[in-house]
KEKE-3310 file (N, C-alpha, C; in steps of 0.2 Angstrom, whole numbers, plus 5000, padded with zeros to 4 digits):
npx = (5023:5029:5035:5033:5046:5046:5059:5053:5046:5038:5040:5051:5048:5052:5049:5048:5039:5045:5052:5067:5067:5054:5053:5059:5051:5042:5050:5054:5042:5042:5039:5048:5055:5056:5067:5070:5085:5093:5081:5078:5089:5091:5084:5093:5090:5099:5106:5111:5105:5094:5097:5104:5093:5087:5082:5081:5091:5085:5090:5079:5063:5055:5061:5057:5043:5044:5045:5037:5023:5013:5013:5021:5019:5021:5015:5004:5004:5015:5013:5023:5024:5012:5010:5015:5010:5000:4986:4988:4996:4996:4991:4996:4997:4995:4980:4971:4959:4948:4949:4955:4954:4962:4970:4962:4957:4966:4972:4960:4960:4971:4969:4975:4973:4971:4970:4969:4977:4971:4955:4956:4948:4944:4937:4931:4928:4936:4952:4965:4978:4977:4976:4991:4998:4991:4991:5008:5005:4997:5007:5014:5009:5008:5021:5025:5016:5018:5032:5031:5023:5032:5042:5052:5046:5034:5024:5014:5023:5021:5024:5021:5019:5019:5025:5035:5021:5015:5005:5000:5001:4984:4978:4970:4960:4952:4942:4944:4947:4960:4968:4968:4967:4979:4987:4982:4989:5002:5000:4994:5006:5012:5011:5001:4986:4971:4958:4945:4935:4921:4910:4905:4897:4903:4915:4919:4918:4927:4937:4936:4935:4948:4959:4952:4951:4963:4960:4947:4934:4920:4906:4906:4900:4897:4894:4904:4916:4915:4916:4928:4940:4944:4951:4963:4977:4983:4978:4971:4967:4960:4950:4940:4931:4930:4939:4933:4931:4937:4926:4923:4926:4931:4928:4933:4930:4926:4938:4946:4942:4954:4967:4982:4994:4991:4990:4987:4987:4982:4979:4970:4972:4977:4964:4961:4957:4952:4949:4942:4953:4964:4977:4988:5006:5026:5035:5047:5042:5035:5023:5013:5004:4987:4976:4982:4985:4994:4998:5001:5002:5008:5007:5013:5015:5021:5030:5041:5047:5054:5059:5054:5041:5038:5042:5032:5022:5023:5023:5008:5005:5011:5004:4994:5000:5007:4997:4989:4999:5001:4988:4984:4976:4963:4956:4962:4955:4940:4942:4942:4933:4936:4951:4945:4936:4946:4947:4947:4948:4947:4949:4945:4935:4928:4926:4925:4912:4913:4923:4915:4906:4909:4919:4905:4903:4900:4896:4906:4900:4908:4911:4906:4918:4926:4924:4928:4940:4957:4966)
npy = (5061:5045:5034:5019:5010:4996:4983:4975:4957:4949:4937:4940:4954:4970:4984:5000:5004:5018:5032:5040:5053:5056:5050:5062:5076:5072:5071:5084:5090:5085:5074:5059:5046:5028:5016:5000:4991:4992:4991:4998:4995:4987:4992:5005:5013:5018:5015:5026:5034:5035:5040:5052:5059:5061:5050:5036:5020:5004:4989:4978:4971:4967:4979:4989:4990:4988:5003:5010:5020:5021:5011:5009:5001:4991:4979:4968:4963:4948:4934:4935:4948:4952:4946:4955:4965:4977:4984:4997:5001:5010:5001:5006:5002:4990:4979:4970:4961:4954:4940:4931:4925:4920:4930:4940:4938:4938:4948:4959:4951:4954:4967:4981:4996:4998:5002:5001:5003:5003:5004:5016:5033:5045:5062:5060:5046:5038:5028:5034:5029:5015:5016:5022:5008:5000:5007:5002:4990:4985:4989:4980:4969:4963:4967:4953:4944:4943:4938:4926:4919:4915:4901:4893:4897:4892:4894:4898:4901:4916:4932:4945:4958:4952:4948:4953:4950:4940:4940:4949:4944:4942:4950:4949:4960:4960:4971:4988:5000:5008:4998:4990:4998:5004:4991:4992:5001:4998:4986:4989:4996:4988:4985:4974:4967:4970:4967:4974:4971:4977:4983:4994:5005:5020:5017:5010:5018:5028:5023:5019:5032:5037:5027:5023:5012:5004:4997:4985:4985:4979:4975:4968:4949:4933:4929:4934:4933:4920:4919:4928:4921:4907:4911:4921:4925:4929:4934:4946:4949:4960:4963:4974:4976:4987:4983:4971:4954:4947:4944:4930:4928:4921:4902:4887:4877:4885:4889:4876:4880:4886:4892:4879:4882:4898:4911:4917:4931:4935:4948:4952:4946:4948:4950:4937:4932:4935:4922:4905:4895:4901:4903:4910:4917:4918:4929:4920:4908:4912:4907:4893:4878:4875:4865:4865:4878:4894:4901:4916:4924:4931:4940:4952:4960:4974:4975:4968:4979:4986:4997:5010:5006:5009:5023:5030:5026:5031:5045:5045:5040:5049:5062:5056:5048:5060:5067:5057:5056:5068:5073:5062:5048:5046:5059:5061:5054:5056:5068:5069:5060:5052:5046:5039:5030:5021:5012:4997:4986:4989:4991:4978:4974:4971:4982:4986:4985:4977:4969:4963:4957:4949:4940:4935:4939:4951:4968:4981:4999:5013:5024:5022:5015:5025:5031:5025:5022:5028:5036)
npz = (4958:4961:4946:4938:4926:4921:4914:4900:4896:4890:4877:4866:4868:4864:4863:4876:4890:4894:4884:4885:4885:4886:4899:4902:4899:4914:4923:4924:4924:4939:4945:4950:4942:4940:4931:4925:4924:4910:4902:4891:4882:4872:4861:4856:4869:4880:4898:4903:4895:4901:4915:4911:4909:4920:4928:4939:4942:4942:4949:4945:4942:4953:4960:4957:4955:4970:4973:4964:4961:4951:4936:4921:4907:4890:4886:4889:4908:4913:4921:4932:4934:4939:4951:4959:4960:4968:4980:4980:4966:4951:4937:4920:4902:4886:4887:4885:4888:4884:4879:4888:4903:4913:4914:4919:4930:4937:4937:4945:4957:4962:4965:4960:4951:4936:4918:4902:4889:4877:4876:4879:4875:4862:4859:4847:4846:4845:4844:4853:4859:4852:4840:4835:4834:4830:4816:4815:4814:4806:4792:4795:4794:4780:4775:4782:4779:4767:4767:4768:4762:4755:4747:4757:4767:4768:4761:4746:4734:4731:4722:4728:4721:4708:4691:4674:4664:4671:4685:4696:4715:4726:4737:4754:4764:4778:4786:4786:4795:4804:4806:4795:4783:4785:4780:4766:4762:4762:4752:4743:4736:4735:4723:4723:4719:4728:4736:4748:4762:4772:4784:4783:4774:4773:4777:4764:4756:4757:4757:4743:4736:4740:4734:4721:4706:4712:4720:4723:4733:4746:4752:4767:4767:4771:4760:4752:4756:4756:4743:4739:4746:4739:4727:4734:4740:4749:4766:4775:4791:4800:4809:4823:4837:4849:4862:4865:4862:4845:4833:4825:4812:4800:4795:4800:4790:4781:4777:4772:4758:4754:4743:4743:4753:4755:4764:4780:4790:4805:4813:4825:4832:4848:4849:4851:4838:4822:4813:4814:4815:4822:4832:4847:4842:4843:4839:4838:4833:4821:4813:4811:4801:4796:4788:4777:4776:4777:4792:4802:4815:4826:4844:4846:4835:4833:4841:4833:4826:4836:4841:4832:4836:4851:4850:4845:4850:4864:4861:4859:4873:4882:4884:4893:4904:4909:4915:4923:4933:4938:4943:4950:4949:4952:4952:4939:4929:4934:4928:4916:4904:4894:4896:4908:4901:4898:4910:4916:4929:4942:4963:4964:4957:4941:4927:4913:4900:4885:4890:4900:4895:4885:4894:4901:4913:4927:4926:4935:4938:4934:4939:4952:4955:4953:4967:4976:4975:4982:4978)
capx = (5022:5034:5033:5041:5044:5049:5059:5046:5048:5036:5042:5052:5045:5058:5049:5049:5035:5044:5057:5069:5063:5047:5055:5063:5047:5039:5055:5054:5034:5043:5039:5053:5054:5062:5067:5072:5092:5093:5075:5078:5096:5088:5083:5096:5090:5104:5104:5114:5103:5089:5098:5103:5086:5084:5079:5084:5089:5086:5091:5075:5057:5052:5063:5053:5037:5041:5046:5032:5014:5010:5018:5020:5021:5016:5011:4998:5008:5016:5013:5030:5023:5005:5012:5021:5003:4998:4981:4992:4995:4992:4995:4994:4998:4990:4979:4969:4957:4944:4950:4961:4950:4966:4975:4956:4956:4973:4971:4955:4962:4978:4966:4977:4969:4971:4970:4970:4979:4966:4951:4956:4944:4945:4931:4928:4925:4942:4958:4971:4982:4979:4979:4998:5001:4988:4993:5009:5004:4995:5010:5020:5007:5008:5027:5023:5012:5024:5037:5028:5021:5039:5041:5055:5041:5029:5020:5013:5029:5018:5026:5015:5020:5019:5031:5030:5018:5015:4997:5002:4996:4980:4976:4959:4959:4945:4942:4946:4950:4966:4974:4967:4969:4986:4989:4980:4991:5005:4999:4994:5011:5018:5009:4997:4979:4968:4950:4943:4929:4919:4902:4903:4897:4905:4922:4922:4916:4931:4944:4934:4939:4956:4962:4949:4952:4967:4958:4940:4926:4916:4901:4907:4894:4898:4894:4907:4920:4917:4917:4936:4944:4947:4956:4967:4984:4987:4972:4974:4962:4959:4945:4940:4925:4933:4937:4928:4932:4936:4921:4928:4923:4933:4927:4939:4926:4930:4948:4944:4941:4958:4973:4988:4999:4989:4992:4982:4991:4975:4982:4965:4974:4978:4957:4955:4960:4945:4948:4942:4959:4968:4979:4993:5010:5028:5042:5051:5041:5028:5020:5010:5000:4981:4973:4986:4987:4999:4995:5004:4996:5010:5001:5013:5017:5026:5037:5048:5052:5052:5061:5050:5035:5041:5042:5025:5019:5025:5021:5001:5004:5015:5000:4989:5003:5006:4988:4989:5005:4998:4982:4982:4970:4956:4954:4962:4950:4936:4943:4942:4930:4941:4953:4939:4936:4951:4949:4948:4949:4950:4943:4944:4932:4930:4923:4924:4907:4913:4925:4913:4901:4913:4918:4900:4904:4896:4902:4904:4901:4916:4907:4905:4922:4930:4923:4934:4948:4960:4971)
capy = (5054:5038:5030:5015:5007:4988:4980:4973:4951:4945:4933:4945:4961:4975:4990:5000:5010:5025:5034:5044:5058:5055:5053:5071:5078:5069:5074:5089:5088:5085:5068:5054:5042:5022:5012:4993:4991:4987:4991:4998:4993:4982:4995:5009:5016:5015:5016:5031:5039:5038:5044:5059:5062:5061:5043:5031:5014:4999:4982:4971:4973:4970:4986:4995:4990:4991:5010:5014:5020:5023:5008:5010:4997:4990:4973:4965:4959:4942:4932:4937:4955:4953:4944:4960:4972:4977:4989:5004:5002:5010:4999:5010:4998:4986:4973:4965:4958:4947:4933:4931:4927:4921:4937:4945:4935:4939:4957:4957:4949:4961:4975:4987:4999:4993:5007:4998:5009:5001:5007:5024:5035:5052:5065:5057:5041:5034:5025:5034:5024:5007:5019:5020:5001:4997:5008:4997:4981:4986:4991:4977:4962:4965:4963:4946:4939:4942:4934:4919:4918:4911:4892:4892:4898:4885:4898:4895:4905:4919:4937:4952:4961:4946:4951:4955:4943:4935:4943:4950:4940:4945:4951:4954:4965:4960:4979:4993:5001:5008:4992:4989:5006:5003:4987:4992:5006:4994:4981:4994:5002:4984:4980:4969:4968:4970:4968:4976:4971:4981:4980:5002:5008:5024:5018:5008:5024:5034:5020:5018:5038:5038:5022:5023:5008:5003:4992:4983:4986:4975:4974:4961:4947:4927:4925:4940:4930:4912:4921:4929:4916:4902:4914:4924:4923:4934:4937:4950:4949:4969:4966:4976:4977:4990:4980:4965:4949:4950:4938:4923:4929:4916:4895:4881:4875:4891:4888:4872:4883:4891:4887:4876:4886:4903:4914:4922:4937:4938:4954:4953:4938:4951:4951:4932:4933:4933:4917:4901:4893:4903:4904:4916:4913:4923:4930:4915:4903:4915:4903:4885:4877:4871:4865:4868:4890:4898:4907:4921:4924:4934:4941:4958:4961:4978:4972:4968:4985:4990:5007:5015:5006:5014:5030:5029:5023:5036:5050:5044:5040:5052:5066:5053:5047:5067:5068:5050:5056:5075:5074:5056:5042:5047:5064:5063:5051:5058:5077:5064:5052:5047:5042:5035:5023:5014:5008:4990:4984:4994:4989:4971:4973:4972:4989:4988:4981:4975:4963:4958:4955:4944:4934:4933:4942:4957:4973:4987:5004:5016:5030:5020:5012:5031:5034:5016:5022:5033:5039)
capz = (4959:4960:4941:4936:4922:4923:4907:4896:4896:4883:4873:4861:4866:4868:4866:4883:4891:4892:4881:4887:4880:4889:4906:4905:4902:4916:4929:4923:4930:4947:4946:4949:4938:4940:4926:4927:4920:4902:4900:4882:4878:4866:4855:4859:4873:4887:4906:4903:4893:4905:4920:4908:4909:4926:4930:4942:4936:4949:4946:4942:4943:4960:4964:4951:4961:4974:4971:4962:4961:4944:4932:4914:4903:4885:4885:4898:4912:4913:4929:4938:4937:4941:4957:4961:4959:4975:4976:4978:4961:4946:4930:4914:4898:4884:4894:4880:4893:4884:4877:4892:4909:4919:4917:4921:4937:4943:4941:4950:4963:4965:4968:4959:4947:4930:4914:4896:4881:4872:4878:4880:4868:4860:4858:4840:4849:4841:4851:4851:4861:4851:4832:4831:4837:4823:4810:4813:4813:4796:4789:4797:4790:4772:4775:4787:4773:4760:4768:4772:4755:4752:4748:4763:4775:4768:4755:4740:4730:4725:4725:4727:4715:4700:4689:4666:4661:4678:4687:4704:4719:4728:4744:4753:4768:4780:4788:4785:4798:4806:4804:4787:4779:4783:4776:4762:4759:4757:4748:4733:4736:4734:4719:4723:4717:4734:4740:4755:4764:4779:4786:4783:4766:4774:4775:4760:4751:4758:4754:4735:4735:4741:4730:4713:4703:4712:4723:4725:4737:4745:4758:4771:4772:4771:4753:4750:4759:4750:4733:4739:4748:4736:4724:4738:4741:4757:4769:4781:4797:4802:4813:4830:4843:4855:4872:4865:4858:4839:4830:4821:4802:4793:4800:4800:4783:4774:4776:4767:4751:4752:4740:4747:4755:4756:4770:4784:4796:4807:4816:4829:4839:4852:4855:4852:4832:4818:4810:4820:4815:4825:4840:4847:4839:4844:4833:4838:4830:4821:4808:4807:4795:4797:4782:4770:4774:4782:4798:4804:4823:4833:4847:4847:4830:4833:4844:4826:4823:4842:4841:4830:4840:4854:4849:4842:4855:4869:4855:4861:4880:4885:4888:4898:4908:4914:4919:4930:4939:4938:4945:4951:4944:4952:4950:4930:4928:4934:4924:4909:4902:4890:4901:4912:4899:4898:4917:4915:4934:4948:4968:4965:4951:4932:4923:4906:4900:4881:4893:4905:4892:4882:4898:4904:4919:4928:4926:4938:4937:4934:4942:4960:4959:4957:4973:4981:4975:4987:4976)
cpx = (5028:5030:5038:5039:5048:5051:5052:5049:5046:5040:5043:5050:5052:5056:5048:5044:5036:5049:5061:5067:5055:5048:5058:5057:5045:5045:5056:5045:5035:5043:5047:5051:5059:5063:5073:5078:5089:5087:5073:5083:5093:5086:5085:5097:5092:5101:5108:5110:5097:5092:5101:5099:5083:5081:5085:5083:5088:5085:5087:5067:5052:5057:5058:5048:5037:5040:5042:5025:5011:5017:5016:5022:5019:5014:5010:5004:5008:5015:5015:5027:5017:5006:5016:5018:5001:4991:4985:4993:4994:4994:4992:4998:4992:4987:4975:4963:4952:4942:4955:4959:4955:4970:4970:4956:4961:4974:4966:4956:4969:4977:4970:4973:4972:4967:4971:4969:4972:4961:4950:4951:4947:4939:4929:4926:4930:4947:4963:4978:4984:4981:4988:5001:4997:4991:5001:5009:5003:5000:5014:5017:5007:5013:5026:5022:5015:5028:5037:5022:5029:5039:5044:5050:5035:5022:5017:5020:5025:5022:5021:5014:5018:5024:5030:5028:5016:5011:5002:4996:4990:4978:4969:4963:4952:4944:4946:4947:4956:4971:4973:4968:4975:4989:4984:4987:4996:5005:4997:5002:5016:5015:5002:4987:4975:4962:4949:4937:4928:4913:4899:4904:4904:4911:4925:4921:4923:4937:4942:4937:4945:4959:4959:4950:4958:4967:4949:4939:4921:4911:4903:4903:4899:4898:4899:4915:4921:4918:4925:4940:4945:4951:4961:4972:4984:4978:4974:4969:4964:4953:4944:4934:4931:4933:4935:4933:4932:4930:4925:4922:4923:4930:4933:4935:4928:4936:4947:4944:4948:4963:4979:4991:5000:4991:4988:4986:4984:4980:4977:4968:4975:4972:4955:4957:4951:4945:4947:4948:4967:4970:4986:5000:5016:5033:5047:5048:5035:5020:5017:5005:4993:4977:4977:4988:4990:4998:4999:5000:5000:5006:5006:5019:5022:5031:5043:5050:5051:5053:5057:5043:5036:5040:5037:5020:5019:5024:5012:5001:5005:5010:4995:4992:5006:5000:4988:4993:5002:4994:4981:4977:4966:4952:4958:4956:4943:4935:4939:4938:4932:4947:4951:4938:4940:4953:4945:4946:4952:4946:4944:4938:4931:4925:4922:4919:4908:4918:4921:4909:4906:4915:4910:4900:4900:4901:4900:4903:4906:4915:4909:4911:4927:4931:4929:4940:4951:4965:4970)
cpy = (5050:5035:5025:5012:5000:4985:4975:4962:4946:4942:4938:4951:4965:4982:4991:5007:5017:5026:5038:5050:5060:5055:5062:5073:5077:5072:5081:5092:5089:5078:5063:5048:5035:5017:5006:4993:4987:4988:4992:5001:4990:4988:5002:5014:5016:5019:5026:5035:5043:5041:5052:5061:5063:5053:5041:5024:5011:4993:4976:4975:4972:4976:4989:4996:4992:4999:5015:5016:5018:5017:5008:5005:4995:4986:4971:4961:4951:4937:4933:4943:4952:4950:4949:4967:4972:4982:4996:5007:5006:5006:5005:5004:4994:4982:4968:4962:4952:4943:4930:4930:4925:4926:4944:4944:4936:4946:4960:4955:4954:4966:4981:4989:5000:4997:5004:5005:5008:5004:5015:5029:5044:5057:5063:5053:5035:5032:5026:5031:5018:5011:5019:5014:4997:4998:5003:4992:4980:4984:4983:4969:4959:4962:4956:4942:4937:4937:4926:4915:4913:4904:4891:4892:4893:4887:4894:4897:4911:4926:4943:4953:4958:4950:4951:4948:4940:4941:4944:4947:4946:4943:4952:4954:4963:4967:4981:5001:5006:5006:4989:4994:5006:4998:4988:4996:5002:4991:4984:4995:4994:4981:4978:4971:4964:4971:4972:4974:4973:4982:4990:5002:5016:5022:5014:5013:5030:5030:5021:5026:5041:5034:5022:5017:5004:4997:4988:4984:4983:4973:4965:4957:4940:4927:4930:4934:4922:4914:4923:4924:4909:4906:4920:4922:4924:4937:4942:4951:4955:4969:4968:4978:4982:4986:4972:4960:4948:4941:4932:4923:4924:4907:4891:4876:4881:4891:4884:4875:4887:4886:4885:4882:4894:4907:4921:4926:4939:4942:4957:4948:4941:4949:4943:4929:4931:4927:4912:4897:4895:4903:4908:4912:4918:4926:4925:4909:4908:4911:4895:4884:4873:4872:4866:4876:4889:4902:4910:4924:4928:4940:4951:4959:4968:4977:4969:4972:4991:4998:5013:5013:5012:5021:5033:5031:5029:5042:5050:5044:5045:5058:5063:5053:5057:5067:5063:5054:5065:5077:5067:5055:5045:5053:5065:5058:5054:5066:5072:5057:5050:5043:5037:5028:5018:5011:5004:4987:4989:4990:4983:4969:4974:4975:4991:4982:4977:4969:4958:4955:4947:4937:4932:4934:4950:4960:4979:4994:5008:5020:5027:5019:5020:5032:5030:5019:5027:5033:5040)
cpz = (4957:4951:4938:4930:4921:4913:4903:4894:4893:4879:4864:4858:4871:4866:4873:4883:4891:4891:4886:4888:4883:4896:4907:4907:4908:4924:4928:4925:4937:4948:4946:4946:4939:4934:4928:4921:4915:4895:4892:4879:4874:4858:4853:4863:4879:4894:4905:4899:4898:4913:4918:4908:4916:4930:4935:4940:4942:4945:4944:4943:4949:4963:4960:4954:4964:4978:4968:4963:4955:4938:4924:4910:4894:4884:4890:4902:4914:4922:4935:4938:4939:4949:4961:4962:4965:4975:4977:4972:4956:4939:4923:4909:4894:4891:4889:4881:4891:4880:4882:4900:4915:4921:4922:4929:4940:4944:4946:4956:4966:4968:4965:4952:4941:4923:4910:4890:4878:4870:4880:4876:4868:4861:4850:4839:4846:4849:4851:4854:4857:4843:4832:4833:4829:4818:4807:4811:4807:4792:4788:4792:4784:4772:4779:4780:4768:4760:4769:4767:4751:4753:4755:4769:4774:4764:4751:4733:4726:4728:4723:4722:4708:4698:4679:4666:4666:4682:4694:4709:4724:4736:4746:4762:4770:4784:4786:4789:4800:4803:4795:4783:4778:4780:4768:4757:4756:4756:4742:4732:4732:4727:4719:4721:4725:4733:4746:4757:4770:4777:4784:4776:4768:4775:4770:4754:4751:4756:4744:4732:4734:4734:4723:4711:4706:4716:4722:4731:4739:4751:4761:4773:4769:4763:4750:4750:4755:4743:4734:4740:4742:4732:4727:4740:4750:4762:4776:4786:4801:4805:4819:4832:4849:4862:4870:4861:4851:4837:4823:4813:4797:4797:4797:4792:4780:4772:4771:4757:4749:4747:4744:4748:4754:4762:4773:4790:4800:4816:4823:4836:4846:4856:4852:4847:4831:4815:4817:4820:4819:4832:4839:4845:4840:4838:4833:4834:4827:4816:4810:4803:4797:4790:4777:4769:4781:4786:4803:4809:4827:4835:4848:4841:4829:4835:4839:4826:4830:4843:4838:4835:4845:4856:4848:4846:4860:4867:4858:4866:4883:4889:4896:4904:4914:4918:4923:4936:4941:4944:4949:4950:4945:4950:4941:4928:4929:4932:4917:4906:4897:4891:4905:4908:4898:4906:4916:4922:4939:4957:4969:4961:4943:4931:4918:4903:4893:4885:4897:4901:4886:4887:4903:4911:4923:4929:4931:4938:4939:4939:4951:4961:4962:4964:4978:4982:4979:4985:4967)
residu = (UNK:UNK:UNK:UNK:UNK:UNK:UNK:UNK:UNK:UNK:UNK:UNK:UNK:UNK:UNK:UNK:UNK:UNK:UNK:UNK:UNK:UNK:UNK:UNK:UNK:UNK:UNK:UNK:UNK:UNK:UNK:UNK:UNK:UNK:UNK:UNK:UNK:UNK:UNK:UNK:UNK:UNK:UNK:UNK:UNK:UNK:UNK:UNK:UNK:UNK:UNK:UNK:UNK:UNK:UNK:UNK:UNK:UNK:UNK:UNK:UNK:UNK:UNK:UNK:UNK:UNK:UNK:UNK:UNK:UNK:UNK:UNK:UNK:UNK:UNK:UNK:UNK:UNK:UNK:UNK:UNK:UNK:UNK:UNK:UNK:UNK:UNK:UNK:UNK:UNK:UNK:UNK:UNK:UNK:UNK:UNK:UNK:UNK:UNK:UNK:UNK:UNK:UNK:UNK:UNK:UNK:UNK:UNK:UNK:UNK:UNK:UNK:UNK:UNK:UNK:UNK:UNK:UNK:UNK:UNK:UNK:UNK:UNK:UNK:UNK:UNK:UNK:UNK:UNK:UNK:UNK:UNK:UNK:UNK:UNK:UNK:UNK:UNK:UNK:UNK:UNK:UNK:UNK:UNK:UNK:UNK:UNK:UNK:UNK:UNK:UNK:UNK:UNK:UNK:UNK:UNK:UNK:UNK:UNK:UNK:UNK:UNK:UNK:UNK:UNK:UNK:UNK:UNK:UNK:UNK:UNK:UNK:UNK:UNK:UNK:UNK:UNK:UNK:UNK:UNK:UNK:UNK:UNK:UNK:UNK:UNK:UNK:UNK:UNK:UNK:UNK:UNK:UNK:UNK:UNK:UNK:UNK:UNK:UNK:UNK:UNK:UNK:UNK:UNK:UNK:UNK:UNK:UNK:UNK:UNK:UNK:UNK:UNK:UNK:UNK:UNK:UNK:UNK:UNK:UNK:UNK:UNK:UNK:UNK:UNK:UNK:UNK:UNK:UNK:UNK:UNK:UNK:UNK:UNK:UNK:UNK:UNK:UNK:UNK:UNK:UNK:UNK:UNK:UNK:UNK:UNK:UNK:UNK:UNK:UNK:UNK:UNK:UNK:UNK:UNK:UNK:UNK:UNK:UNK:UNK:UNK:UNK:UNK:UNK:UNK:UNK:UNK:UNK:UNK:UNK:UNK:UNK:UNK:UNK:UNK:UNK:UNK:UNK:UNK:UNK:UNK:UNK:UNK:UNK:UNK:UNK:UNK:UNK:UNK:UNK:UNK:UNK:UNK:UNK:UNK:UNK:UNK:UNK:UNK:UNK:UNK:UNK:UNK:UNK:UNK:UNK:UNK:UNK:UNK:UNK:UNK:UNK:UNK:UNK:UNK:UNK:UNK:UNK:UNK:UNK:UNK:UNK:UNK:UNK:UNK:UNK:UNK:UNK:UNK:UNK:UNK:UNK:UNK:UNK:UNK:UNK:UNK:UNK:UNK:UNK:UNK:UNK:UNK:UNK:UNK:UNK:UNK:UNK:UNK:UNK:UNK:UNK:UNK:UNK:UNK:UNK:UNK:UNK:UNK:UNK:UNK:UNK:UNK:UNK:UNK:UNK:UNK:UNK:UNK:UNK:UNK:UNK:UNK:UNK:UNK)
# end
């Protein structure tokens, strides 16, 4: 199979669908692979590395296209690609899809068939495609908050840690989760006296295990949230509905309760964000202020520390994408219902029921569109 992978042009994202290292493989498959010049010099992945590998480089992303069947990316495509999907198609990459209904509508109409990392599942009924993007974001929010906890950034001036004599500032962890788990780990690691709240006895029984005394525990409901939030420094928004729109847990009145120049990392913005204060925000400008808290909203938080993203990342893809190019979509898809569930749009229509059901849309059956699909 023809696969391409187009530089990636999100506003400060430089990881790249596929590593070097991941092209071999894959040439090594039989497969030819295209990558778009440049694609990931940014994080020291040269043109010359991937034609070591066997790749061909071609100078922009309509070559990439148009040379391709199977295109690999990581972040949901921006307008200039989505104008460039044809139904021949296969997209493989994040997609995010529903808090997002123009991207929904342009895909849709492109006809090309439309696979979200997101929605992939396991036999555990876990995601491992979106697990190592979360485990960093966790890692990465802790550090965010921190830093934006700084009076320069428009903090309150508290440092995690505290220091002798001086109480270390206080985090509260809304899930736990992935993305939670991880930021848990470092905000103990850094010190900090942490909360956790989740609607699972079962996974606050497992963190209360792990951590003991190191942290609190706390059944997720409204009156849980008004008793944390006015003495929180750092809140960390770790929640997920697979596919779906994350639920807006904190209100633009609960903010009201917080201290001047608190600070919120709502790490869910990707699906919508959990707080109702929130909107997406990028590494060039990641921070504004509503109500006196600091809200930390960028919508691809790894994209900071791209190279190991990256690596991470294509560490979980790299099987899937053999099986697409392998078997082609139709028949890897229908080998694999875990596969199958990360088809998003195919046909010219929308398949993932936690999306259609967010946009208030019909959703079609995966099973029927297989059959549409001719390739």
């Amino acid at each position: 199979m023809r696969i391409g992978v187009p530089k990636e042009i999100k506003n400060h994202e430089y990881r790249v669908g596929l590593t070097p290292l991941s092209v071999r493989e894959l040439v090594a498959d039989g497969h030819e692979v295209f990558i778009e010049t440049q694609a990931g010099t940014a994080i020291g992945f040269h043109d010359a590395d991937y034609t070591d590998c066997g790749a061909t480089m071609l100078d922009d992303a309509a070559s990439v296209f148009a040379e391709a069947e199977l295109i690999v990316k990581v972040k949901e495509p921006q307008a200039s690609e989505v104008a460039l999907l044809e139904p021949r198609h296969t997209l493989f990459t994040y997609l995010h899809l529903a808090p997002d209904v123009a991207l929904t509508d342009a895909l849709i109409k492109s006809g090309a068939t439309c696979i979200a990392y997101e929605t992939v599942t396991d036999a555990q009924g876990r995601l491992p495609l979106l697990a190592p993007m979360s485990e960093i974001a966790g890692r990465i929010a802790v550090q965010a908050g921190a830093r934006s906890l700084e009076m320069e950034a428009g903090g309150r001036g508290v440092l995690l840690s505290g220091a002798p004599g001086v109480p270390a500032g206080e985090v509260l962890v809304i899930g736990g989760g992935v993305v939670g788990s991880n930021a848990i780990r470092i905000a103990v690691g850094m010190g900090a006296q942490v909360t956790v709240l989740d609607t699972s006895l079962h996974t606050l029984r497992a963190l209360d295990q792990q951590y003991g005394n190191r942290i609190h525990t706390r059944l997720s409901t409204r009156t849980a949230l008004d008793e944390c939030l006015p003495h929180t420094d750092l809140v960390i928004g770790a929640v997920l509905i697979p596919g779906a729109a994350a639920p807006k847990l904190i209100t633009r009145e609960q903010l009201q309760s917080m201290q001047s120049g608190a600070v919120i990392v709502d790490v869910a913005i990707d699906q919508g964000g959990c707080v109702e204060t929130s909107r997406p925000t990028t590494h060039d400008d990641p921070t504004y202020v509503e109500q006196g808290v600091v809200h930390y909203c960028v919508a691809n938080m790894p994209g900071a520390v791209a190279r190991t993203a990256a690596q991470a990342l294509n560490n979980a893809t790299l099987p899937f994408v053999r099986a697409l190019a392998g078997r082609g979509p139709r028949k890897a898809m229908h080998e694999d219902e875990h596969l199958l569930n990360g088809l998003n749009v195919a046909a010219g229509q929308l398949c993932n029921l936690d999306v259609a059901s967010s946009q208030g849309r019909m959703c079609a059956d995966k099973l029927s569109i297989l059959v549409q699909l001719g390739h």
